[in-house]
C-alpha positions as CSV (number, residue, x, y, z in Angstrom):
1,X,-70.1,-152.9,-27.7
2,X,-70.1,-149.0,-27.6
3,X,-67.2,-147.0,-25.9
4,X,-69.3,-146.6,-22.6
5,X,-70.7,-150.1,-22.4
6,X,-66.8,-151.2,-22.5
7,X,-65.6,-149.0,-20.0
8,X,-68.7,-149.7,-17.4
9,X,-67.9,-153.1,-17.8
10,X,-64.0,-152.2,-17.0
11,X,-64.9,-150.6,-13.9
12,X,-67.6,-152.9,-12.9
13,X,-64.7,-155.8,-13.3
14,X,-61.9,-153.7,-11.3
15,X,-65.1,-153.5,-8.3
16,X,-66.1,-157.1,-8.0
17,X,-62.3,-157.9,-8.2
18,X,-62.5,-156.0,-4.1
19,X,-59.9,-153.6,-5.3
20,X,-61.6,-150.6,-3.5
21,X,-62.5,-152.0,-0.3
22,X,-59.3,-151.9,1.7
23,X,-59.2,-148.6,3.6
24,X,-55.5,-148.1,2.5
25,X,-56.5,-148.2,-0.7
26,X,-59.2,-145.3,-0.2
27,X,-56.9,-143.5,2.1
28,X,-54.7,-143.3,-1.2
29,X,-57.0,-142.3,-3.5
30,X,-58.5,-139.5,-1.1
31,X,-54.8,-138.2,-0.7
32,X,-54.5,-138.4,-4.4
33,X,-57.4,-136.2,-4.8
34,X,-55.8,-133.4,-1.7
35,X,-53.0,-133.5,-4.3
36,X,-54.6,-132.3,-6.8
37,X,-56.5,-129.7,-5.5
38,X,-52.7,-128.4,-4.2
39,X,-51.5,-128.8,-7.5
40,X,-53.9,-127.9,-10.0
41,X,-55.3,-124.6,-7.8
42,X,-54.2,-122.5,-10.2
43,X,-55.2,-124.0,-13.0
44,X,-58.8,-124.2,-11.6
45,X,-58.6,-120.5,-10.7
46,X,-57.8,-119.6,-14.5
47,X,-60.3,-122.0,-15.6
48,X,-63.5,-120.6,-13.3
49,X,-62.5,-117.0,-14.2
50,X,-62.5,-118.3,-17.9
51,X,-65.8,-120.0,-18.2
52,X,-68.0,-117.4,-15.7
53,X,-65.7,-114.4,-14.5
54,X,-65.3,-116.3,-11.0
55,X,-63.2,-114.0,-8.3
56,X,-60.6,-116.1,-7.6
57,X,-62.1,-115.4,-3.2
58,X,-65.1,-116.7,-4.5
59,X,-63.5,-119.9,-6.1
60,X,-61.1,-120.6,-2.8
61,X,-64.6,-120.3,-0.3
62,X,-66.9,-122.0,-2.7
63,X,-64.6,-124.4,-4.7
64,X,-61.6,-125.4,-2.8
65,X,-62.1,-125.1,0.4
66,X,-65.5,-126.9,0.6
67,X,-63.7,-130.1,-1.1
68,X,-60.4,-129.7,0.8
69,X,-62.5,-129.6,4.8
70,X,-64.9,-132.7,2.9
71,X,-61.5,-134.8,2.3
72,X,-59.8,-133.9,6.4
73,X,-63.4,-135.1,7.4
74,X,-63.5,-138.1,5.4
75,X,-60.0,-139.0,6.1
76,X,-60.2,-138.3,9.9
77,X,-63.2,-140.1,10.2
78,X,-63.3,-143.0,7.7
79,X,-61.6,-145.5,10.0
80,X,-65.0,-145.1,12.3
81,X,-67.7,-145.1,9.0
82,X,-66.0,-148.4,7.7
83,X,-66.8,-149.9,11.6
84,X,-69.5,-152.6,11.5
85,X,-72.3,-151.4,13.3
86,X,-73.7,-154.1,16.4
87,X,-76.9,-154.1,17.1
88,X,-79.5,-155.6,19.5
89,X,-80.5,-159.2,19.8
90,X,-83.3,-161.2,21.1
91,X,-83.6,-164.1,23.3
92,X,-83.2,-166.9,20.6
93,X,-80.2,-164.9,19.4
94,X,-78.0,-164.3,22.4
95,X,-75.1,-166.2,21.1
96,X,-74.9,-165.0,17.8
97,X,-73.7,-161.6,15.8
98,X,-75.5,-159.4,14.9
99,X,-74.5,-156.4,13.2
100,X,-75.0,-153.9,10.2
101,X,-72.3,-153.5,7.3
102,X,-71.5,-150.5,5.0
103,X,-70.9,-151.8,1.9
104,X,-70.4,-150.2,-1.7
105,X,-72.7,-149.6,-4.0
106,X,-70.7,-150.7,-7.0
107,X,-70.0,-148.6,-10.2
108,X,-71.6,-144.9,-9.4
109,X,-72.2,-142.3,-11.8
110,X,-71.6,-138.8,-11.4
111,X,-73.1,-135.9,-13.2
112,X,-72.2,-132.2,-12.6
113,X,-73.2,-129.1,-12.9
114,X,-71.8,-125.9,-14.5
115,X,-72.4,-123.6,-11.7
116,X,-69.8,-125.0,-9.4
117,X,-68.0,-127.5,-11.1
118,X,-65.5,-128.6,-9.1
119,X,-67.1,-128.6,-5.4
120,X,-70.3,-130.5,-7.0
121,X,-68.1,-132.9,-8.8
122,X,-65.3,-133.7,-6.5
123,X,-67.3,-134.1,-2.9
124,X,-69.9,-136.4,-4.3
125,X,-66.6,-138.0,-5.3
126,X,-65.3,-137.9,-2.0
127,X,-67.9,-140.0,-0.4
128,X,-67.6,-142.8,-3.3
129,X,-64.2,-143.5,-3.1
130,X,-64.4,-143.4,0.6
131,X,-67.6,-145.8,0.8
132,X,-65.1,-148.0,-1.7
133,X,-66.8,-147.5,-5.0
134,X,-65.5,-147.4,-8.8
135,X,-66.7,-143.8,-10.0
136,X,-67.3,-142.1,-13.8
137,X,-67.4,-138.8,-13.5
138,X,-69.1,-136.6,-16.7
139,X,-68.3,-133.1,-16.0
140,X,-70.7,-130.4,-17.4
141,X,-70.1,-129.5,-20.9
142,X,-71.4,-125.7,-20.4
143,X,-67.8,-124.7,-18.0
144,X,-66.1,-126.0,-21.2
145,X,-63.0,-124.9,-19.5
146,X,-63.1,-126.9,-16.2
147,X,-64.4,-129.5,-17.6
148,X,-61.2,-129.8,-20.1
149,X,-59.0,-129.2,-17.0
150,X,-60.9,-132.1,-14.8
151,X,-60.5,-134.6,-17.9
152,X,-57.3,-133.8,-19.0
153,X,-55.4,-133.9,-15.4
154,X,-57.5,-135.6,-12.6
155,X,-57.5,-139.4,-14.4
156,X,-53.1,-139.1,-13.7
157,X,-53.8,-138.8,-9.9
158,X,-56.4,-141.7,-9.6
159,X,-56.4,-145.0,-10.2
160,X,-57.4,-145.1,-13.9
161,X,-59.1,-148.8,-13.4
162,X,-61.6,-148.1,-10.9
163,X,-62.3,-144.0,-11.7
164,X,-62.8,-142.2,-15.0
165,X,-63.6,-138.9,-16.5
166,X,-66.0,-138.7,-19.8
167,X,-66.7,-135.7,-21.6
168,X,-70.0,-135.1,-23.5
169,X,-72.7,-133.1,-24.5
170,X,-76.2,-133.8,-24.3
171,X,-76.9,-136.7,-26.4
172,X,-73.7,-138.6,-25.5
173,X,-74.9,-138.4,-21.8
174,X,-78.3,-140.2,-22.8
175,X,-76.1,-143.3,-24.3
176,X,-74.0,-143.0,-21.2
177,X,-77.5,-143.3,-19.0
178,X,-78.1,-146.5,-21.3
179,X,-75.9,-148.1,-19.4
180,X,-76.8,-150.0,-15.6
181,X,-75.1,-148.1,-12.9
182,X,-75.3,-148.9,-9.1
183,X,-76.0,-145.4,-8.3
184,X,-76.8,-141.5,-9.8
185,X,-75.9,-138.5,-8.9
186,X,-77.0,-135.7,-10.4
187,X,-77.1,-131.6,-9.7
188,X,-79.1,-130.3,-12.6
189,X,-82.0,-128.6,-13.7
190,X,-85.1,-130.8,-12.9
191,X,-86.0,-131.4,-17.1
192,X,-82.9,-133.0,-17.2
193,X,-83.5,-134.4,-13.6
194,X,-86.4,-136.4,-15.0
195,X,-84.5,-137.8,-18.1
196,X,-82.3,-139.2,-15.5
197,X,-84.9,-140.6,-13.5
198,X,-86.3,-141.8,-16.1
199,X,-83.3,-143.9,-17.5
200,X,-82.6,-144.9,-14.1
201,X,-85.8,-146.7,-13.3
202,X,-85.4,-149.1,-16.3
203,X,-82.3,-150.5,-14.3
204,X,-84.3,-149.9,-10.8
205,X,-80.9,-147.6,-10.1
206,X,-81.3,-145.6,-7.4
207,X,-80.4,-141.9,-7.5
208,X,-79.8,-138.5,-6.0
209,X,-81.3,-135.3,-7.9
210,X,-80.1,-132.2,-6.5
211,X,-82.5,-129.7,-8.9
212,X,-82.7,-126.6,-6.8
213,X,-85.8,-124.6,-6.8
214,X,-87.0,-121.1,-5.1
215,X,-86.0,-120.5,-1.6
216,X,-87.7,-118.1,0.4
217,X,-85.9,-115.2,2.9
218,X,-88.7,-113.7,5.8
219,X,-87.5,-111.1,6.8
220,X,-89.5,-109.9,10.2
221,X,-89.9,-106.5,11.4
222,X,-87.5,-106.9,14.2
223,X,-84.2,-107.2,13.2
224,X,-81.2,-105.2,12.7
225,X,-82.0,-104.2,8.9
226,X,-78.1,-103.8,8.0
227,X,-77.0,-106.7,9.0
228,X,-80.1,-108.6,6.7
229,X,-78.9,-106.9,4.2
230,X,-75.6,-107.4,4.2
231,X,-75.9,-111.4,4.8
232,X,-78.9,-111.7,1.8
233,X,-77.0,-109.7,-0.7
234,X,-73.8,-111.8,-0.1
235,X,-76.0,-115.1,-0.5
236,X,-77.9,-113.5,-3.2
237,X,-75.4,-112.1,-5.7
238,X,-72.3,-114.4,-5.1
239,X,-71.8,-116.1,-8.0
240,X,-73.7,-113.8,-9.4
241,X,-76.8,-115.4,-8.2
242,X,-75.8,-118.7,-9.7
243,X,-76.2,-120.9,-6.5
244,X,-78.9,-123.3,-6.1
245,X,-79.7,-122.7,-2.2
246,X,-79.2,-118.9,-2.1
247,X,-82.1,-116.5,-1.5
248,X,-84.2,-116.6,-4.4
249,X,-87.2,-114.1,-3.5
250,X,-87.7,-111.9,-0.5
251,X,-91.1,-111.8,1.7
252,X,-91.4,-108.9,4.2
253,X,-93.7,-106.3,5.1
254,X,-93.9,-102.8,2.6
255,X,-92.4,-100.7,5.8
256,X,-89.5,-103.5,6.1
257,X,-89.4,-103.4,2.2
258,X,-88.8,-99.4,2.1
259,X,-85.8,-99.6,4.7
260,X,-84.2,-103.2,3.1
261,X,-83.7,-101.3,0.1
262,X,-82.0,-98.6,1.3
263,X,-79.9,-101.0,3.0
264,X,-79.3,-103.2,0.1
265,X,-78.5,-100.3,-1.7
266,X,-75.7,-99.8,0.9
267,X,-74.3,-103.2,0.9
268,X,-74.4,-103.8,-2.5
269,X,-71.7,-100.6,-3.1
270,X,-70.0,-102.1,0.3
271,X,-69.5,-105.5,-1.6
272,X,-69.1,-104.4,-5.4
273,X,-68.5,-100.4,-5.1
274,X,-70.2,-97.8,-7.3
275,X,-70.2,-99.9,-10.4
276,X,-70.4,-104.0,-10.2
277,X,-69.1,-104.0,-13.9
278,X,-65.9,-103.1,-12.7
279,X,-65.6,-105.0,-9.9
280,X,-63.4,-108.1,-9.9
281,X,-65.5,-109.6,-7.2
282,X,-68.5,-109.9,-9.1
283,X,-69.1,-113.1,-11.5
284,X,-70.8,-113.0,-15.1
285,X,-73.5,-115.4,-16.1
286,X,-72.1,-118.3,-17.5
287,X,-73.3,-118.6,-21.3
288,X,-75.5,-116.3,-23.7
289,X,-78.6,-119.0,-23.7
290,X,-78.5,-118.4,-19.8
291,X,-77.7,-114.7,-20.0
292,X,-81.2,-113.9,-22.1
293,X,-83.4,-116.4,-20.3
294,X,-82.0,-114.1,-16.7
295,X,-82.6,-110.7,-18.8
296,X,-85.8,-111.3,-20.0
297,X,-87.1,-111.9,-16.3
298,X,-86.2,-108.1,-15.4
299,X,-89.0,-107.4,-17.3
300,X,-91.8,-108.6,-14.3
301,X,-92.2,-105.8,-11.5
302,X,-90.2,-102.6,-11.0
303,X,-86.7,-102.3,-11.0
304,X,-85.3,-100.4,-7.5
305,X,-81.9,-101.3,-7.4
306,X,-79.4,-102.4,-10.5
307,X,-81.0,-103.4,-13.9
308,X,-78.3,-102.8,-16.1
309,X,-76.5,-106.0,-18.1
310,X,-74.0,-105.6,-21.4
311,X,-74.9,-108.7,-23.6
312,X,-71.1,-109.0,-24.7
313,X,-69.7,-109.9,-21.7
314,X,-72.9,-111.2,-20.2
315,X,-72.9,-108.6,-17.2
316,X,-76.1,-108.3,-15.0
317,X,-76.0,-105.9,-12.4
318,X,-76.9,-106.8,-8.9
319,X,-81.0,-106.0,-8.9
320,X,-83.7,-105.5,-6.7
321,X,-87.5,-106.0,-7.9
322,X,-90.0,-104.0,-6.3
323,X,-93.8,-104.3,-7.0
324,X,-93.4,-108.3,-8.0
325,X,-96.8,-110.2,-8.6
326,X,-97.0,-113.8,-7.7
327,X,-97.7,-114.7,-11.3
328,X,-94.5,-112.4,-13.3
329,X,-92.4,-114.5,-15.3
330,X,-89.9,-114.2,-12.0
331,X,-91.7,-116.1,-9.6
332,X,-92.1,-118.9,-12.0
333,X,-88.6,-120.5,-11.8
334,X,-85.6,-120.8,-10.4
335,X,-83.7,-117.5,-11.2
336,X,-80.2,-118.3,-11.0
337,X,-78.8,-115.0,-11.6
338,X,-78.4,-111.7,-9.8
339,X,-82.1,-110.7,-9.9
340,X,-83.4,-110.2,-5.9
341,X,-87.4,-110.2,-6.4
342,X,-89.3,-108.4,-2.5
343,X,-92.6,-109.4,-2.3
344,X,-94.9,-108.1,0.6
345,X,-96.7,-109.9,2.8
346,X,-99.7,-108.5,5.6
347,X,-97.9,-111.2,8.4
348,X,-95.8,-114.0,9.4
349,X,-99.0,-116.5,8.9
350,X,-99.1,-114.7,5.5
351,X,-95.5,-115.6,4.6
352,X,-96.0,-118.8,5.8
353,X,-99.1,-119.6,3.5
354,X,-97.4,-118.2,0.8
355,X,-94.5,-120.7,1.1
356,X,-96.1,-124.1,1.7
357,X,-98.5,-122.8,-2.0
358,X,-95.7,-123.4,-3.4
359,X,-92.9,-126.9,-4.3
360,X,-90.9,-127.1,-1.0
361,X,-87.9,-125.8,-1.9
362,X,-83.9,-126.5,-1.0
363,X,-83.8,-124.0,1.6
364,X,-85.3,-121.5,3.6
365,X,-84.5,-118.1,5.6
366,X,-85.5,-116.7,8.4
367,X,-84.4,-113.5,9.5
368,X,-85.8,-112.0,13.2
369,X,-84.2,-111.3,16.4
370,X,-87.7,-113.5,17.9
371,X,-86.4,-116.5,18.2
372,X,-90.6,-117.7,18.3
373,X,-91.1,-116.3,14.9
374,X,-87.7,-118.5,13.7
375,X,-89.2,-121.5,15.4
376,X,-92.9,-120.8,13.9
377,X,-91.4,-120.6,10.1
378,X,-89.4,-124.0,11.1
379,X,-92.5,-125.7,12.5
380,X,-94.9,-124.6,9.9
381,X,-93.0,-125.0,6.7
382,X,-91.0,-127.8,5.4
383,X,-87.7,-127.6,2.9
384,X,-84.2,-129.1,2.6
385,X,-82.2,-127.3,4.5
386,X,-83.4,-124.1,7.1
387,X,-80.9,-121.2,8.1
388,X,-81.9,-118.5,10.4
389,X,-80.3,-115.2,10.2
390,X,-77.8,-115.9,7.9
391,X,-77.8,-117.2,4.4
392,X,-76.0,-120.4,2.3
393,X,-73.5,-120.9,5.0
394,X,-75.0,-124.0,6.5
395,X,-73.4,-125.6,3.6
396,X,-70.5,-125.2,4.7
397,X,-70.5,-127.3,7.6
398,X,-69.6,-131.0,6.8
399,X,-71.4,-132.2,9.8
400,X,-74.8,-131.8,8.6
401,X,-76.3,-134.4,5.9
402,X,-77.0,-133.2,2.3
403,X,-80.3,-133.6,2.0
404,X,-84.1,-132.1,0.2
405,X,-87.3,-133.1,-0.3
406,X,-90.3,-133.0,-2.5
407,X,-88.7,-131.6,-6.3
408,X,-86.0,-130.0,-4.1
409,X,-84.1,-133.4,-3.9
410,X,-85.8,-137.1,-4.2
411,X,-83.5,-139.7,-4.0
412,X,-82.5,-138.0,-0.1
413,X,-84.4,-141.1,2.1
414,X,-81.8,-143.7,-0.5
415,X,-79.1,-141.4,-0.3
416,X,-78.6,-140.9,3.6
417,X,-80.2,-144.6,4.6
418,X,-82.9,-142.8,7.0
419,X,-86.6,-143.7,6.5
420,X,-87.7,-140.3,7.7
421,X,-86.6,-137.0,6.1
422,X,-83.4,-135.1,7.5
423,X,-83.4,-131.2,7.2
424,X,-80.7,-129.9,7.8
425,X,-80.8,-126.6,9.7
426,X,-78.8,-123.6,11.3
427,X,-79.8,-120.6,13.3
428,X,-78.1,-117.5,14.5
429,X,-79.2,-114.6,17.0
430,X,-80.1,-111.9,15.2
431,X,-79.8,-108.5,17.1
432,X,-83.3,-106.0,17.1
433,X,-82.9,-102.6,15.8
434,X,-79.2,-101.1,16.8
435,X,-78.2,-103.6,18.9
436,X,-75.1,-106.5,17.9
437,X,-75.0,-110.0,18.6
438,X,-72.4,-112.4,18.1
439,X,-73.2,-115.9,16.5
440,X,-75.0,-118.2,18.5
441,X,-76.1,-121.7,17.4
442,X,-78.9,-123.3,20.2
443,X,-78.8,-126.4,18.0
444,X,-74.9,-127.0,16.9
445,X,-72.1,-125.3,18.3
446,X,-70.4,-122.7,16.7
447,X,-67.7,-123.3,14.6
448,X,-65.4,-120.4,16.1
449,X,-65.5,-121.8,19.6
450,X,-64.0,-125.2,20.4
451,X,-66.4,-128.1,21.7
452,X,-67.7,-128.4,25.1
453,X,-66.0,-132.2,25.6
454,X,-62.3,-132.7,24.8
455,X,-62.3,-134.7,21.2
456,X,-60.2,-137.4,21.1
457,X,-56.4,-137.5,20.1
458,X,-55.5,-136.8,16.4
459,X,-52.4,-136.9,14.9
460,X,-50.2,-133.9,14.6
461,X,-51.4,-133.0,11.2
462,X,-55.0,-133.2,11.8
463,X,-57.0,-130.4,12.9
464,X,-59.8,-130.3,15.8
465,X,-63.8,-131.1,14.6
466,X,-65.0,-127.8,15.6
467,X,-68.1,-129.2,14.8
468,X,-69.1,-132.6,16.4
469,X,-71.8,-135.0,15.2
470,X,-73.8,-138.1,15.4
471,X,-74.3,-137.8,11.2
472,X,-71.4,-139.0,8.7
473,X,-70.4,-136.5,6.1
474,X,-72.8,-134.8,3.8
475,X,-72.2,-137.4,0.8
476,X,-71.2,-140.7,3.3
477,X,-74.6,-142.4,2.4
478,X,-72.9,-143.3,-0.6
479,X,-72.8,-146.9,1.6
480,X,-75.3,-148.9,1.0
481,X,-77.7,-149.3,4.3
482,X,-78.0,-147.1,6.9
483,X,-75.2,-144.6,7.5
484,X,-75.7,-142.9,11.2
485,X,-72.6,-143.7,13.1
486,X,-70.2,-142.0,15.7
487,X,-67.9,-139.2,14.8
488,X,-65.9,-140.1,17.4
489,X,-63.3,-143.3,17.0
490,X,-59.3,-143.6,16.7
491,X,-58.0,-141.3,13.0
492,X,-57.1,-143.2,10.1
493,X,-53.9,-145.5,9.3
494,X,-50.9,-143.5,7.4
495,X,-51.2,-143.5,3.7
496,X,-49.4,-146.2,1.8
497,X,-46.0,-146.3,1.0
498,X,-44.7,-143.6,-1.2
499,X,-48.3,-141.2,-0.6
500,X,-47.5,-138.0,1.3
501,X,-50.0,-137.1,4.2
502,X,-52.4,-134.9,3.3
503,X,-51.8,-131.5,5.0
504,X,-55.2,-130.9,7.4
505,X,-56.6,-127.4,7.7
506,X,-59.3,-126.0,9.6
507,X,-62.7,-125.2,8.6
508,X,-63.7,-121.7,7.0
509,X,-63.5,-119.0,9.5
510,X,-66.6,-116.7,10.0
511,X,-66.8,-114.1,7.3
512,X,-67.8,-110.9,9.1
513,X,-66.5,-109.0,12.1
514,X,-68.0,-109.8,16.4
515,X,-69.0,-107.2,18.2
516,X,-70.0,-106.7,21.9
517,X,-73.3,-108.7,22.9
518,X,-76.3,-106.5,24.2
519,X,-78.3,-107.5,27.3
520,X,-81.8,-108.7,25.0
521,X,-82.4,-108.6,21.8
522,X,-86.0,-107.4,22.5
523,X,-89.5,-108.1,22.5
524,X,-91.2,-110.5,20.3
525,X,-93.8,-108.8,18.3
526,X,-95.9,-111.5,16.7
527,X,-99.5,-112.0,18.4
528,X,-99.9,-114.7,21.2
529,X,-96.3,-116.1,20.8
C-alpha cells in the first residue's frame, strides 16, 4: 500500500468514525485555523515576498484578510448552515417529516495554486471543515516557499487525524489522484484541469475546476475616464497581473482608446511611480518558465505604455498594447501577467459579439455611467461572475457564491447544489465625464453602509454582516445537497474548552476616497435604449 493509499484510508477511517460532525468540533478547528493566520502572518509575509516579490499590502488584502472575513462568516453563521432544512408535504404525508440534511462529503481533496497560495488553499478549507469533512491539502510546488511554510506549521494547529498537508510535484500528484476521494478541488490551469477530471471520473468523484480564462473590460464612451483607469490598472497589474478574474483585455472605441491611455499612463505612475522596478508595491512573476512564456507575448501589437522586463529578477513592467489583432499570440490565452491588451470595437453590439465568440470566461467588466448599456452587457453575455464599474472586488464579498461556467468553472451546478447556474455579480455608478459618484449597489447593499433591517444579536466579539444574504458562503456547498439557507439564525456556541475565541473583524473597507454626488450622471448614448 503506497504512502497516499495509507493515509486516504486514515482519514477516510477518522470520517466514518463521525469525528467531524459535531459543530464544537468544527468550531475548534476553524479557530485553530484564525490562530494561525495570527501567528504565522509574518512568516507568510516573508514567504510571498520570497517566492513572487508580493507587497506585503497586497498579501494582507488578497491573502489574509480574504481567509480571516471567510472564517467570522463561517463561524457566525455555521450554527444556521448545519440547521436541517423543512420542507413541504402533501396530503398523504401530513404527519410525517420532511426535511433536507447537509451532510459531508467525506474525504476531500484540495489542490492549489501558486498565484495565491494561501487564500486559494485555506477558504476552500474553510468550507470543508465547516461542512464536517476530513481534508488533504497539496499545496503548489511552484511558491516553493509557502508551500514549505503551509506543510511544515499548519498540520500542529489541526487535528492531524482528519486533515493533512502533502507536498509534491507533478507526478506525485498523479499517484495522489489514484486514489478515490469524495470531492476535488482544484484552481489550476485547465491542461492540468483535465488530468484531474480525468482521474476523477474513474471514481465518478465530483469536482470543482477553477481554470480562469480571458475576461473582458467595455469600457463605454461615457464615463469618467480617470476613474476607469485607475480601477482597471489596480485589477490589472496587482499581482502583477497574476490573478485569474482580473481584466485580461480591454474593448473600447479608438477615441476612448486615445484618452484611456493617457490616463493609464497617469495611474500607473500614481500606483507604482516613475519606475515600477523600484517600486515595492509591484510583484514579479513567479518563476523563469512563466516569466518567458509572459515576455514572449509582448511581441503581438504595439507597445504604448511599459514594455520593459529584466530576466534576472523576472520584472515586467506594467504594459499597454495598442494595435492588438484578434489572432496575436496575446489573445490566445490567459495572460497572467502585467500585459493590458485595448482592442477597438465600432459599438456596444460589437463588443458584445466579440465576447460571446469566444469560451465564456470567469468574469466580466462593464464600465459606463448608462446604467442600460451595464444591463445590455449583463443580458447579452454570460460569465462567472459580472462587475460593473469596478474590477476583482466582487470577490471580496463572502455573500456571493463562488461560481463559473462553461471552461471558466465546471463542477459549479455540484459545487453550490443549484440546478441552474449562479453568477455572481456587482455593479457601481459610474460618474459621466467630470462628475463623482459615490458607490452605489441597486442589487446588494453596500458594504460601507450598515443594512436597512437591524441583524440580529451577536456576541460582543462578532462584528455586524454588512452584507446580508439568502446564499451560504462562497465555498459552503462543500455539503452535499442543496446549500441555500438563511443568513440569519442565533451565532455559534463558544469554542471548547481550552480554544480562545477567535477575534472578529470587519470586512475590507472601500479602497478609494467618496466624493460629493452630482445631480445625473447623464444621458445614455447608445441607440433606442
Amino acid at each position: 500500500m503506497s504512502a497516499h493509499t495509507e493515509l486516504v484510508s486514515r482519514l477516510r477511517a477518522a470520517w466514518l468514525s463521525g469525528k467531524t460532525r459535531p459543530m464544537e468540533y468544527r468550531v475548534a478547528q476553524l479557530e485553530a485555523l484564525g490562530r494561525f493566520l495570527d501567528e504565522k502572518k509574518q512568516d507568510i509575509l516573508d514567504a510571498t515576498a520570497l517566492d513572487m516579490g508580493k507587497p506585503p499590502f497586497e498579501v494582507e488584502l488578497s491573502e489574509i484578510s480574504i481567509c480571516r472575513s471567510e472564517l467570522n462568516h463561517t463561524l457566525n453563521n455555521l450554527g444556521t448552515w448545519m440547521k436541517d432544512k423543512h420542507v413541504e408535504k402533501n396530503w398523504a404525508t401530513q404527519l410525517d417529516s420532511a426535511f433536507i440534511r447537509k451532510d459531508p462529503y467525506g474525504v476531500v481533496l484540495i489542490i492549489g495554486p501558486w498565484n495565491y497560495p494561501i487564500n486559494l488553499l485555506l477558504v476552500p478549507l474553510i468550507g470543508a471543515i465547516a461542512a464536517g469533512n476530513c481534508v488533504v491539502m497539496k499545496p503548489s510546488e511552484i511558491s516553493r516557499n509557502v508551500e514549505r511554510l503551509v506543510a511544515e506549521t499548519l498540520p500542529r494547529y489541526l487535528d492531524k487525524d482528519c486533515f493533512a498537508v502533502v507536498t509534491a510535484g507533478t507526478e506525485e500528484t498523479t499517484r495522489l489522484l489514484e486514489n478515490k476521494f469524495d470531492y476535488i478541488f482544484f484552481t489550476g490551469s485547465p491542461s492540468v484541469g483535465r488530468i484531474v477530471m480525468t482521474a476523477a471520473a474513474k471514481h465518478l468523484t465530483p469536482v470543482t475546476l477553477e481554470l480562469g480564462g480571458k475576461n473582458p473590460c467595455y469600457v463605454s464612451d461615457t464615463c469618467n475616464v480617470q476613474n476607469v483607469a485607475r480601477r482597471v490598472a489596480w485589477g490589472r497589474f496587482f499581482n502583477a497581473g497574476q490573478t485569474c478574474v482580473a481584466p485580461d483585455y480591454v474593448l473600447c472605441s479608438l477615441e476612448m482608446q486615445e484618452k484611456l491611455l493617457v490616463a493609464l499612463r497617469e495611474a500607473i505612475t500614481e500606483f507604482y511611480g516613475p519606475n515600477p522596478q523600484e517600486s515595492p508595491d509591484f510583484a514579479r512573476i513567479v518563476g523563469d518558465k512563466h516569466f518567458q512564456r509572459v515576455q514572449a507575448l509582448l511581441r503581438s501589437g504595439r507597445v504604448a505604455i511599459g514594455g520593459q522586463t529584466d530576466a534576472q529578477t523576472r520584472y515586467i513592467a506594467p504594459t499597454v498594447l495598442v494595435d492588438v489583432q484578434q489572432d496575436d499570440p496575446v489573445m490566445q490565452e490567459e495572460i497572467f501577467g502585467p500585459i493590458l491588451p485595448i482592442l477597438t470595437v465600432t459599438s456596444l453590439d460589437d463588443a458584445i459579439a466579440f465576447i460571446n465568440a469566444r469560451e465564456r470566461p470567469l468574469a466580466i467588466y462593464v464600465f459606463s455611467s448608462c446604467k442600460k448599456v451595464v444591463n445590455q452587457v449583463l443580458e447579452k453575455t454570460s460569465s462567472g461572475g459580472f462587475c460593473a464599474n469596478d474590477t476583482i472586488m466582487h470577490m471580496t464579498l463572502t455573500s456571493l457564491p463562488f461560481g463559473g461556467i462553461g471552461t471558466s468553472i465546471p463542477g459549479n451546478k455540484v459545487l453550490q447544489g443549484s440546478p441552474a447556474h449562479r453568477r455572481q455579480g456587482k455593479t457601481r455608478a459610474l460618474p459621466a465625464v467630470g462628475e463623482i459618484l459615490p458607490r452605489v449597489l441597486p442589487a446588494l447593499p453596500s458594504p460601507t453602509t450598515p443594512p436597512t433591517a437591524a441583524p440580529e444579536p451577536l456576541p460582543r466579539d462578532c462584528a455586524w454582516h454588512l452584507c446580508p444574504s439568502a446564499d451560504p458562503p462562497a465555498f459552503s456547498g462543500w455539503a452535499g445537497g442543496p446549500s441555500l439557507v438563511p443568513m440569519s439564525g442565533p451565532p455559534p456556541p463558544p469554542p471548547s474548552p481550552g480554544v480562545g475565541p477567535l477575534a472578529r473583524c470587519r470586512l475590507i473597507p472601500p479602497l478609494e476616497f467618496r466624493l460629493p454626488v452630482p445631480t445625473s450622471p447623464g444621458p445614455c448614448p447608445v441607440p433606442g435604449l
